[in-house]
N, C-alpha and C positions, 0 to 999 in steps of 0.2 A: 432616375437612374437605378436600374439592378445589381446588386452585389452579388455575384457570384455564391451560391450553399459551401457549406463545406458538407463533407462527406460526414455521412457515421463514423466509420474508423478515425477519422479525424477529429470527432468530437469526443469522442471519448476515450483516444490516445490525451487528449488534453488535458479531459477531466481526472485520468488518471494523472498524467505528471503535475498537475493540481491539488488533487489530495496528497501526493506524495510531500510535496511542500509546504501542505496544510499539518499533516501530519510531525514534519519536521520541526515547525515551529510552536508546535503545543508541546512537542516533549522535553525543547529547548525550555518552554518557558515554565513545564512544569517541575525541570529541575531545577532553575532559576526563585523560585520563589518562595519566598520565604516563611507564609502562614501557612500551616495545614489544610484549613479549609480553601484555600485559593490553587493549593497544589493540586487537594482533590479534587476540585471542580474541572481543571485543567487536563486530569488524569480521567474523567469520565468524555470529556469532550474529545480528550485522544483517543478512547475506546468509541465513541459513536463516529469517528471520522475514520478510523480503520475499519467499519463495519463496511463504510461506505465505498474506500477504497478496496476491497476484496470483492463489492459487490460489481463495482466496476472492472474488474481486473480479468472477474468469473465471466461479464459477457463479452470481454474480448477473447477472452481466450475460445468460450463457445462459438463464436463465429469465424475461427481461424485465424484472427488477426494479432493473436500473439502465439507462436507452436514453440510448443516446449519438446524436448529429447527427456526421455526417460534414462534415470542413473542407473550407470553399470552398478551390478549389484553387488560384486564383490570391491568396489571402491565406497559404494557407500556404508559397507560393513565393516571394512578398515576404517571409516570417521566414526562409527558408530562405537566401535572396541576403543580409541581412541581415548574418545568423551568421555566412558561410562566408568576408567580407572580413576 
């Protein structure tokens, strides 16, 4: 019997809402706990699973299969004055 592929975009809209949830649950667990060294290790494994998640993010976006709109400039200037008080 064949299983039907999935697509690209499908595997890696996946793999992205994946790391999203990978990522979610190391931040939980590295505020969750309680030795420093077990927090840092936690806080290292959240920055190499963000590496990963941006690297996935960057080839959907290059292949068109995430489009983003670029910010009005004068609203993004208003959050920026905002912040910076």
């Amino acid at each position: 019997m064949e299983y039907p592929r999935m697509e690209d975009k499908k595997i890696l809209c996946d793999m992205l809402l994946s790391q999203k949830m990978i990522t979610e649950s190391y931040n939980r667990l590295a505020n969750e706990t309680l030795t420093p060294a077990l927090r840092d290790e936690f806080l290292n494994l959240l920055s190499d699973e963000h590496k990963m998640e941006s690297e996935i993010f960057d080839e959907i976006h290059i292949r068109g299969w995430y489009p983003m709109q670029m910010a009005d400039s004068s609203k993004a200037q208003r959050i920026l004055e905002k912040y910076q008080k």
